[in-house]
VOVOKE-980693 format. One record per residue (C-alpha): residue number from 1; x, y, z. Coordinates in Angstrom, 1 decimal. Example, Ala and Ser with C-alpha at 12.3 -4.5 7.8 and 13.67 -1.06 7.14 Angstrom:
BEGIN
NODE num     px     py     pz
NODE   1   12.3   -4.5    7.8
NODE   2   13.7   -1.1    7.1
//
This chain:
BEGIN
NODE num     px     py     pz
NODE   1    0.0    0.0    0.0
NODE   2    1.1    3.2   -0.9
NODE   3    0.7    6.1    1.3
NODE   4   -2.5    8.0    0.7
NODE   5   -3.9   11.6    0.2
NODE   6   -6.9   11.2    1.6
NODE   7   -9.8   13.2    1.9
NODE   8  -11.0   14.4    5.9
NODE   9  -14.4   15.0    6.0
NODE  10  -16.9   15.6    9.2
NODE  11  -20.6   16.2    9.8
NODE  12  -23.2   17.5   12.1
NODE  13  -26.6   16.2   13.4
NODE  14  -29.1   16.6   11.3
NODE  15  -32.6   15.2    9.6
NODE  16  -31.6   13.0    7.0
NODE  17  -33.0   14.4    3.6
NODE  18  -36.9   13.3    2.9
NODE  19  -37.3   12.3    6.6
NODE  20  -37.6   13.3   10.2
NODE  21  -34.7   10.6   11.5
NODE  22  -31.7   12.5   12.8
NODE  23  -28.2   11.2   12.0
NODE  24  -24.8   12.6   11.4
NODE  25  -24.1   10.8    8.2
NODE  26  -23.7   13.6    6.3
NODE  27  -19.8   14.5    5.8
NODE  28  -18.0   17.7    4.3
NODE  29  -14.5   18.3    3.4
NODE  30  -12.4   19.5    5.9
NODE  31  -11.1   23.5    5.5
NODE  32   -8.7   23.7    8.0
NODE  33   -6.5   22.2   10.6
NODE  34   -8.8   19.5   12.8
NODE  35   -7.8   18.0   15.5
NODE  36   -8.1   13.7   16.2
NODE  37   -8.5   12.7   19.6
NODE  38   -9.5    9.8   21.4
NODE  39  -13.0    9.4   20.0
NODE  40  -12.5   11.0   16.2
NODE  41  -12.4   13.9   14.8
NODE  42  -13.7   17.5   16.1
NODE  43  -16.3   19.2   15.2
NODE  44  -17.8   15.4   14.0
NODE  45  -21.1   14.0   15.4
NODE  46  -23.3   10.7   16.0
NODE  47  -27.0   11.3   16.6
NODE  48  -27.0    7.3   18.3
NODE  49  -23.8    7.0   20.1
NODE  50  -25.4    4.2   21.1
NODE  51  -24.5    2.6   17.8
NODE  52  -21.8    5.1   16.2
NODE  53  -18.8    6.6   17.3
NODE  54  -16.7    5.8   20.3
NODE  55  -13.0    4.8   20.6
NODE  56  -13.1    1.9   18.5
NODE  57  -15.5    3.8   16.0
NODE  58  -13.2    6.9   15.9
NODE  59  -12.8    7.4   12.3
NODE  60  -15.2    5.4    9.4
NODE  61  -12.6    4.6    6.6
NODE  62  -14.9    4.0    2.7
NODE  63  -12.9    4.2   -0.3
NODE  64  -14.1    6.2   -3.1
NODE  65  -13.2    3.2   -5.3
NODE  66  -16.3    1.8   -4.5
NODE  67  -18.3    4.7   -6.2
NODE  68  -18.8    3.5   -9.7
NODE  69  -19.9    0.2   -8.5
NODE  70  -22.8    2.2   -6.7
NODE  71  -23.5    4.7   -9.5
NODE  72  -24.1    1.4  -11.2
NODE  73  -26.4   -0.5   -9.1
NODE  74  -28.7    2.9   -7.7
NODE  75  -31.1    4.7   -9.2
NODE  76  -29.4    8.2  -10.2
NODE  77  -28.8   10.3   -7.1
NODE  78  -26.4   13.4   -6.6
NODE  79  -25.0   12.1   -3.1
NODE  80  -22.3   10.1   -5.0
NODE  81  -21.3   12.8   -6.9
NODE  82  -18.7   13.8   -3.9
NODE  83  -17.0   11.8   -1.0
NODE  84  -18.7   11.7    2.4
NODE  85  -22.0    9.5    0.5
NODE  86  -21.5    6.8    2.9
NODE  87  -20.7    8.7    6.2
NODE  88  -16.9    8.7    6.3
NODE  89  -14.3   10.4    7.1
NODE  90  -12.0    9.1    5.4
NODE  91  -12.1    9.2    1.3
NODE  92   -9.3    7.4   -0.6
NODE  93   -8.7    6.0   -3.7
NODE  94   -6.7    3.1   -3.8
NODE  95   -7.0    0.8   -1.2
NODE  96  -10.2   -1.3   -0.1
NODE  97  -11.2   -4.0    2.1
NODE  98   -8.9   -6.8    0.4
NODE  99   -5.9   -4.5    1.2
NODE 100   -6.8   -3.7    4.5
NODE 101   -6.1   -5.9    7.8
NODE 102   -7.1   -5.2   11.1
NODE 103   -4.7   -3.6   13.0
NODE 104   -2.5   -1.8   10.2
NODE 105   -1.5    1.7   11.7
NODE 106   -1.1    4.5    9.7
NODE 107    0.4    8.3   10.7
NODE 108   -2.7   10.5    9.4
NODE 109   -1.3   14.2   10.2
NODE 110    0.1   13.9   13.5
NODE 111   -2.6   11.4   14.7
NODE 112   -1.5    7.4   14.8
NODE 113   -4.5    5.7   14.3
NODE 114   -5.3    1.6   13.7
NODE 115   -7.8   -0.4   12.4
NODE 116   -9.9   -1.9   14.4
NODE 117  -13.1   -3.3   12.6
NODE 118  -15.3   -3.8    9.9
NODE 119  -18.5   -1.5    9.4
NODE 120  -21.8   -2.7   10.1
NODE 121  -23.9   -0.8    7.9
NODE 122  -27.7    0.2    8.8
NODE 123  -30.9    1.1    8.1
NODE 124  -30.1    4.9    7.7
NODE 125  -28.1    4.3    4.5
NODE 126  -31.9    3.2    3.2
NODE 127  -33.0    6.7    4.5
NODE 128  -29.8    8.4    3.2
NODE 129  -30.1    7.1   -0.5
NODE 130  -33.8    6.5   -0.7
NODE 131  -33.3    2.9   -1.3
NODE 132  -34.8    0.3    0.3
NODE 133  -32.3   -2.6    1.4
NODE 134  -29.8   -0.9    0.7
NODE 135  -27.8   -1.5    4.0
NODE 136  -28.1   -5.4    3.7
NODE 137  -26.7   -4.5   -0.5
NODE 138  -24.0   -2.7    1.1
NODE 139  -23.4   -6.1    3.6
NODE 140  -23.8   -8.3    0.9
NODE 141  -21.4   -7.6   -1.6
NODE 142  -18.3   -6.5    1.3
NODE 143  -18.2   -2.6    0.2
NODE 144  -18.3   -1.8    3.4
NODE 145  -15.5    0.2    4.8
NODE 146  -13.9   -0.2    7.9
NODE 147  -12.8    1.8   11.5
NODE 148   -9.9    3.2   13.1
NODE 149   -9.3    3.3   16.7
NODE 150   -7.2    6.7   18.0
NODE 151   -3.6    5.6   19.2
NODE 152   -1.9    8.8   19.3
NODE 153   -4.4   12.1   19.5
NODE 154   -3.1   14.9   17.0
NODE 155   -3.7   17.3   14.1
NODE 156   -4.9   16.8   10.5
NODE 157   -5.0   19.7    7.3
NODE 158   -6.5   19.3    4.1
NODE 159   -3.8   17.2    2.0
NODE 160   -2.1   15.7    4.7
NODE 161   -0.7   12.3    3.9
NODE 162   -1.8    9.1    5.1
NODE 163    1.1    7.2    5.7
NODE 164    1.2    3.0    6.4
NODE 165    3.3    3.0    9.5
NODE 166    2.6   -1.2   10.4
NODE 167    0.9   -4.1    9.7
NODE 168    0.4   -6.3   12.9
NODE 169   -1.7   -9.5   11.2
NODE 170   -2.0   -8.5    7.5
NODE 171   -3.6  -11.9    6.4
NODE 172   -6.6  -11.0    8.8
NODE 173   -7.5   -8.7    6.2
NODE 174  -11.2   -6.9    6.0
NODE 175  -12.3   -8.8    3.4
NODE 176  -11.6  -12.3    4.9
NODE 177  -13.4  -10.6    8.7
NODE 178  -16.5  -10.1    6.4
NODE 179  -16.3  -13.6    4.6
NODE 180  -16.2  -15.4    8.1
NODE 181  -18.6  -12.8    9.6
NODE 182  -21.2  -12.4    6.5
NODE 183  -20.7  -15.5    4.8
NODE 184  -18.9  -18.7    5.8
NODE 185  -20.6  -17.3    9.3
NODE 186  -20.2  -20.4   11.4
NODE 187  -16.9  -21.9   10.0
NODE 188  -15.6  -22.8   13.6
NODE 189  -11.8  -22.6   12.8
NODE 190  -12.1  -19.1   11.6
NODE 191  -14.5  -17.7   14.7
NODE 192  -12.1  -19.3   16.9
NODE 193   -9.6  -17.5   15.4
NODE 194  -11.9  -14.1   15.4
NODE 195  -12.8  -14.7   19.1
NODE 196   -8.9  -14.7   20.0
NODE 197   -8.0  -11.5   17.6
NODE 198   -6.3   -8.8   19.7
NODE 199   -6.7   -6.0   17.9
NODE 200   -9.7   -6.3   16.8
NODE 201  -12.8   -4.6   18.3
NODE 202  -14.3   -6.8   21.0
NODE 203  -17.8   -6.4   20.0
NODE 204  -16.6   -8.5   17.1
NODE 205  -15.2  -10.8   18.8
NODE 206  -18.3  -11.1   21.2
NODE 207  -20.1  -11.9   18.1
NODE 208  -17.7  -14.4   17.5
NODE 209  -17.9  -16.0   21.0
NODE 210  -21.5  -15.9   20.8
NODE 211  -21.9  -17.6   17.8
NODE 212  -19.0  -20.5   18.8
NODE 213  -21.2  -20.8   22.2
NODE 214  -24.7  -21.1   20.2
NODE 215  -23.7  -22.5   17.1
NODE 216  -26.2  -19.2   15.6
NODE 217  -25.8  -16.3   13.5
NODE 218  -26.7  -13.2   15.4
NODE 219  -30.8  -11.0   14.2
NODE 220  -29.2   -8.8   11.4
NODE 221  -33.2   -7.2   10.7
NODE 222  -33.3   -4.4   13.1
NODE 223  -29.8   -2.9   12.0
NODE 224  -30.6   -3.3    8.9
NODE 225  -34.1   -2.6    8.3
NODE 226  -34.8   -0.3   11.1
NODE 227  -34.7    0.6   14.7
NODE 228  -31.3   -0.8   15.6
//
């Protein structure tokens, strides 16, 4: 991976277009200096910090390479005509969830920041786009971006780098976390090996004991479809 010029984008609270459902899914470029700290970016918000945010959810990583597939499979809408579309706030081109492992640190600014999971996506990109489903689409096919835990607080400017400073366990990459997570779900060997991941978020691997312990796949519907 080469280091990336990425796009830094935040948002505020606010009804999503066509509906009355708050969220903070809406992200704009970055104009000057902003600072990182443990919990993401400043001047960033989550209507459910329930759900969103936090110090594993700090930054939500989507690569812009995934745009054209989208413009493809939506009905025409002017959100995908810049980055920010999916919430992040992060925008590259470049790398995606095949490249990506769980735990690679990179220096963004000043900030050192790591990946720690996979995105879940929910039932507000259905609001966002005005397209039903479109949060299990976005599951389904793996486009799905990914999260960075805070190591080091710091600064970030429009066209900072994004420099790959490590790569702890680069064969645990995003795309293989969603394969055992989304579809091979209850391959033993690889939850086992989920459950026991040390970098990686430990609501995932929660979800990983769980299902080991019940020999189940956890209710996907209400994140999804609505109310989760």
């Amino acid at each position: 991976m080469l280091p990336q010029s990425p796009q830094v984008l935040i948002g505020q609270v606010a009804p999503i277009v066509g509906s009355d459902i708050l969220s903070g899914i809406a992200k704009f470029p970055i104009r000057a200096r902003t600072s990182i700290g443990p919990t993401g970016l400043s001047n960033d918000a989550q209507a459910d910090q329930r759900v969103h945010g936090g110090t594993e959810k700090a930054l939500h990583h989507y690569p812009r390479d995934h745009y054209d597939f989208w413009r493809r499979q939506l009905d025409p809408t002017a959100i995908l005509d810049a980055a920010g579309a999916f919430g992040e706030n992060i925008s590259t081109c470049g790398i995606t969830e095949s490249d990506i492992a769980v735990g690679d640190v990179f220096r963004l600014g000043t900030a050192l920041i790591q990946v720690s999971q996979g995105r879940q996506p929910c039932w507000k990109l259905n609001l966002r786009f005005g397209q039903t489903g479109l949060a299990r689409q976005v599951q389904d096919t793996g486009k799905t971006g990914w999260y960075y835990r805070v190591l080091e607080p710091g600064d970030v400017c429009p066209g900072d780098s994004m420099d790959l400073q490590d790569r702890v366990i680069p064969e645990w990459t995003i795309r293989r976390l969603w394969h055992a997570m989304y579809v091979d779900r209850l391959n033993r060997e690889e939850l086992s090996a989920i459950a026991n991941l040390p970098v990686l978020a430990d609501g995932w691997r929660k979800y990983a004991r769980r299902r080991l312990d019940s020999g189940k796949v956890e209710n996907w519907k209400p994140r999804l479809e609505g109310s989760a």
